[in-house]
C-alpha positions in Angstrom: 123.2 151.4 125.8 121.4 147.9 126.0 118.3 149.8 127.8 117.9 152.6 125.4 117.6 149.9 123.2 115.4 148.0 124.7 113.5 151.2 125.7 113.2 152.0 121.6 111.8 148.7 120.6 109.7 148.7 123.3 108.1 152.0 122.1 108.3 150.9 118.5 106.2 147.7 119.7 103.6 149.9 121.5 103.1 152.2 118.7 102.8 149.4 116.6 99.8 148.1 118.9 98.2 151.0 118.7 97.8 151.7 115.1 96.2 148.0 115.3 94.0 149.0 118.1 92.6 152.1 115.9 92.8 150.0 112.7 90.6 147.3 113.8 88.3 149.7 116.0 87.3 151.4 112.5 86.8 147.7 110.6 84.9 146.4 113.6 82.7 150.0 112.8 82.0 148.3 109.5 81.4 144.9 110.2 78.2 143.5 111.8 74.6 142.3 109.9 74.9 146.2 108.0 77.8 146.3 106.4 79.1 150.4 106.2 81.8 151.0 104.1 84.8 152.9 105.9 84.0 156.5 104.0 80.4 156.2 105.3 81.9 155.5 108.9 84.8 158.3 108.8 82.0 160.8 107.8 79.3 159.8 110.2 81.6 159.7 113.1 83.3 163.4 111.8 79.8 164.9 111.7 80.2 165.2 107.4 77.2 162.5 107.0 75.1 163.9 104.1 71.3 162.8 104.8 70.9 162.5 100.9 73.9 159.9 100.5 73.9 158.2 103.7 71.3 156.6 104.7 69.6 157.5 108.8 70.0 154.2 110.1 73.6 153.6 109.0 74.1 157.0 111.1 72.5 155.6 114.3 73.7 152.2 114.3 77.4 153.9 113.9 76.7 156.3 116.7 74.1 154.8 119.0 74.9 150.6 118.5 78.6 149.9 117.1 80.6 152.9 118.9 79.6 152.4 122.2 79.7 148.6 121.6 83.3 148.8 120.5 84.4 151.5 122.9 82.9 149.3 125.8 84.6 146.0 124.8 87.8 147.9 124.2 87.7 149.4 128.8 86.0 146.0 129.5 88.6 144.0 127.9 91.5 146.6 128.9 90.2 145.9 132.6 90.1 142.4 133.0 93.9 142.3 131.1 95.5 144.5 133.7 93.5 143.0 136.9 94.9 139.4 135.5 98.2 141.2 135.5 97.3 142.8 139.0 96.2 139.2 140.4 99.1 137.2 138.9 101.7 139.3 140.7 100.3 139.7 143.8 99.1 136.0 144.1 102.6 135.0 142.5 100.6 132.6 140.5 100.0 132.0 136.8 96.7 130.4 137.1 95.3 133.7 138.9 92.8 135.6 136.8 89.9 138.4 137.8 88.0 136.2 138.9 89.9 134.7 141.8 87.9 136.2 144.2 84.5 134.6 143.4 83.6 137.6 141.2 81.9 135.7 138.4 79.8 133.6 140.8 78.7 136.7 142.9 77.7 138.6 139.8 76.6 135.8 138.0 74.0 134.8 140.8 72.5 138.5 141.3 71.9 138.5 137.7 70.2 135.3 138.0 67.8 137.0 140.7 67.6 139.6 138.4 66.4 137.3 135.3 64.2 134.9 137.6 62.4 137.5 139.1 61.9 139.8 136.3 63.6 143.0 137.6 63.1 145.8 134.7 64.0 149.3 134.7 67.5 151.2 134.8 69.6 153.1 137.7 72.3 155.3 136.6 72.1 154.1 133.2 72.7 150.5 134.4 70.2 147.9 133.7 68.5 146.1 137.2 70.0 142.4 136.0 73.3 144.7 135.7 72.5 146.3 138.8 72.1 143.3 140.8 75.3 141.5 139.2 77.2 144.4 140.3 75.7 144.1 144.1 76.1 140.3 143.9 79.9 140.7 142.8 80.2 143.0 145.2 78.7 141.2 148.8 80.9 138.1 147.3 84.3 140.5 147.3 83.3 141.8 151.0 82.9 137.6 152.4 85.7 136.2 150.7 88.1 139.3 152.0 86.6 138.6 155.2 87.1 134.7 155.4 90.6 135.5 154.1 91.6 138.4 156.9 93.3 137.3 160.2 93.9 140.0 162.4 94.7 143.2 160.5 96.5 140.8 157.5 95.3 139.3 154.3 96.4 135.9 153.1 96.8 135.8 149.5 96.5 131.6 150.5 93.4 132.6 152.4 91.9 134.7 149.4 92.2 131.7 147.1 90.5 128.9 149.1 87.9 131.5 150.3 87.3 132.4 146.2 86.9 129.0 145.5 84.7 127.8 148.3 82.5 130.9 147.7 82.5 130.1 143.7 81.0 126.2 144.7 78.7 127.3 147.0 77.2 130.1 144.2 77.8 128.3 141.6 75.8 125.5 143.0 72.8 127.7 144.1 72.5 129.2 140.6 72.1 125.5 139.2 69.3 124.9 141.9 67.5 127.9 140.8 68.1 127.0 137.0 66.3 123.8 137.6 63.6 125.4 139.4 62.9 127.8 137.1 63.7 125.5 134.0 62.1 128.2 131.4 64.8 131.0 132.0 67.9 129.1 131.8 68.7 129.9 128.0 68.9 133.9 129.5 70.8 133.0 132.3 73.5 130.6 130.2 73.4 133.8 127.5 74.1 136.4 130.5 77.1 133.5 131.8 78.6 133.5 128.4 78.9 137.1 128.1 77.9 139.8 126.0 78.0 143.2 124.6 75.0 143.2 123.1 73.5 145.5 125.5 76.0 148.2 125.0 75.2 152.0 125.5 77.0 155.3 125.9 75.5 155.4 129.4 77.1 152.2 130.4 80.1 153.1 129.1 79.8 156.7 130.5 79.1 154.2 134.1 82.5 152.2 133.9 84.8 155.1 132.0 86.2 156.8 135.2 86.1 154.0 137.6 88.7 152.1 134.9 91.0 154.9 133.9 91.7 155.6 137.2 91.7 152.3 138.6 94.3 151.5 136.1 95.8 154.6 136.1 96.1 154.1 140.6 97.2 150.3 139.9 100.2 151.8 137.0 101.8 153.8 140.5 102.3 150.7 142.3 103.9 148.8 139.2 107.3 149.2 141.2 106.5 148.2 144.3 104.4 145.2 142.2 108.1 144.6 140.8 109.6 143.3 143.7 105.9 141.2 145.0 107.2 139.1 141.9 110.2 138.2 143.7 108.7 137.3 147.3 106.7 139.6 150.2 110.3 139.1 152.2 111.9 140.6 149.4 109.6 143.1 148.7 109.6 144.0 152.4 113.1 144.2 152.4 113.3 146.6 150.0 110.8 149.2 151.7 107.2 148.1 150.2 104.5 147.9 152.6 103.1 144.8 151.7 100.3 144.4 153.4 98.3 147.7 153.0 99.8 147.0 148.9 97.8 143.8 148.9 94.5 145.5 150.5 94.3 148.4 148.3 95.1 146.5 145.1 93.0 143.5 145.7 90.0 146.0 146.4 90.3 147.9 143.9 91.3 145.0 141.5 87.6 143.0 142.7 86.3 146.0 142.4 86.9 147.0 138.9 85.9 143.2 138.0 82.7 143.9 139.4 81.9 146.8 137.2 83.2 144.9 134.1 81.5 141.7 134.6 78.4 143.8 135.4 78.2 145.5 131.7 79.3 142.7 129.5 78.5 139.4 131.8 81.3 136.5 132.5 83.9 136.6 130.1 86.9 133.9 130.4 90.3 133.7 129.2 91.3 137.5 128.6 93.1 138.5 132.1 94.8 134.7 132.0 96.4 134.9 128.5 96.8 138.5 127.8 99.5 138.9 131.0 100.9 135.8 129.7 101.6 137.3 125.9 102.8 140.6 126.7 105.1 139.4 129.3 106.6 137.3 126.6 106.9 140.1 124.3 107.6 143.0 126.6 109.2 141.0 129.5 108.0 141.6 133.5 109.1 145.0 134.3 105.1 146.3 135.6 105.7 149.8 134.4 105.5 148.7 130.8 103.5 145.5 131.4 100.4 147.3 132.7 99.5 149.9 129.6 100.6 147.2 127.3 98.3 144.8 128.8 95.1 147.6 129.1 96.0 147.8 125.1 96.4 144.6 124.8 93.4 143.7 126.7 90.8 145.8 125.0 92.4 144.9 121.2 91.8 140.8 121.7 88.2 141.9 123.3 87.4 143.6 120.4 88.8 141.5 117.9 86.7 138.4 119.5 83.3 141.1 120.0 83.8 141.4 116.1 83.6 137.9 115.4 80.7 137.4 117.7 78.7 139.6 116.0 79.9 139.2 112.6 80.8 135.4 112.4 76.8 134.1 111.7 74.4 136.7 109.9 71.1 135.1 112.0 72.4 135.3 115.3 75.3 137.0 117.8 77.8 134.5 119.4 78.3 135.0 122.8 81.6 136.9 123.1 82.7 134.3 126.0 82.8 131.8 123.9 85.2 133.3 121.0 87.7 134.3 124.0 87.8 130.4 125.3 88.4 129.3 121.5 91.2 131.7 121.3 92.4 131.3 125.2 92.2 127.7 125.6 94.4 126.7 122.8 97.3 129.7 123.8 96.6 128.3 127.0 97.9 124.5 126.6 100.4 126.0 124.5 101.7 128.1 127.4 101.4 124.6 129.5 103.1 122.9 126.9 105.8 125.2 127.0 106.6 125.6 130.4 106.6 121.6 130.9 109.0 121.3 128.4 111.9 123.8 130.3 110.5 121.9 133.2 112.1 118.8 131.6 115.2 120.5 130.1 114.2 119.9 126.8 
């Protein structure tokens, strides 16, 4: 009785998230320097647009600019949620986020070679500066998995120190280059602070099938990611194979980073706190945890994407920055929190 309870509130919670998640996607359609009033929107995106009543460039900025931009943030944000989730259980650590593995200084330093050198064009829909982040994020994923393999095992200890020596050592050369090439840092700090200004349907088109089935792979293993929580003795006690578990996830998880941080740039915050909220609201059962948090995920994205673009009329905010206003408060909060039971109070 007590799960068929909890099994109803949980899908009455869900269902509420969703008709969020589709309420604010069609006010975010709305918002921005052109204000569109929600009939205009419903009938452009149904095809009912009447070139006599609505004007053409309310058409293409609803089709061509806002959709892909919100559709984008929405996967982007989704992604990062559930590889926090991912990260956090496999790590059994709070503080682990997607970028544990030194993908924000790989990509971030490509797409400073990008920027620096001037690299123009597109391949595969994918801007070069995109392009390179991606390859960037990418060679980084391959050394720190290397530094961090002994014998035919991973160290979950050996992936963090490896992360953060990587992330110095990158980090670092990208502030040697900034001061050598003075004139470009405002693009490089924009590209750091992340953005979805750039957003088209053939990025999103790029990143669609690589993050519904890389969620969709990481939801199979949201049992055997049940008993990680409790220990790798544990878990191998009970029949998980926890090494060949920890390979395919953290490559996949990496991997999926790379492609998210390549289309929208470094974006902080979501895949720390998101995991952190649902699991207060839905509890740490993975085979709810995981959807909730790809909802989750892509609602708070787009909720702080809005804001970006809609908070000053002149200029777009970097999105990075709206998710560490929102994240870094939560975040003592949590802190605050969990010293508090630490103390008994």
């Amino acid at each position: 009785m007590e799960i068929q309870l909890k099994r109803r509130n949980n899908f009455i919670k869900i269902t509420l998230l969703l008709a969020v998640l589709v309420i604010m996607a069609i006010f975010a359609v709305t918002q921005g320097n052109v204000k569109i009033s929600v009939p205009d929107v419903v009938k452009i995106t149904l095809g009912l647009d009447d070139s006599t009543t609505i004007k053409a460039s309310h058409s293409f900025i609803v089709m061509q600019v806002r959709i892909p931009r919100i559709l984008l943030s929405l996967l982007v944000g989704g992604m990062l949620s559930v590889i926090g989730t991912i990260f956090q259980a496999l790590f059994r650590n709070p503080m682990a986020d997607p970028y544990v593995m030194g993908v924000s200084s790989g990509a971030a330093f490509g797409a400073t070679i990008g920027i620096l050198f001037g690299v123009g064009g597109t391949f595969l829909g994918m801007g070069m500066v995109s392009m390179l982040a991606f390859i960037g994020a990418m060679i980084t994923i391959l050394c720190v998995y290397q530094l961090a393999r002994v014998g035919g095992k991973v160290s979950t200890t050996g992936i963090l120190l490896a992360g953060i020596v990587i992330n110095a050592l990158l980090s670092a050369a990208i502030s040697f280059l900034m001061i050598l090439f003075h004139n470009e840092i405002d693009r490089i700090v924009t590209w750091t602070m992340g953005s979805f200004g750039a957003a088209s349907w053939e990025q999103l088109g790029l990143i669609f099938i690589p993050a519904i089935v890389g969620v969709g792979y990481m939801m199979t293993h949201a049992r055997e990611l049940n008993a990680m929580v409790m220990g790798e003795d544990e878990a191998r006690a009970l029949g998980v194979s926890v090494d060949r578990l920890k390979k395919v996830l953290l490559i996949l998880a990496s991997l999926l980073s790379a492609f998210a941080v390549s289309v929208s740039g470094i974006i902080g915050f979501v895949g720390l706190i998101v995991p952190h909220f649902f699991r207060m609201v839905f509890g740490s059962d993975h085979r709810v945890l995981i959807p909730v948090s790809f909802l989750g995920g892509g609602l708070f994205m787009l909720v702080c994407d809005t804001l970006a673009r809609s908070l000053l009329n002149s200029m777009e905010i970097p999105v990075g920055i709206i998710t560490a206003l929102f994240g870094g408060p939560f975040f003592l909060m949590l802190l605050q929190k969990h010293k508090r039971r630490s103390e008994g109070i």
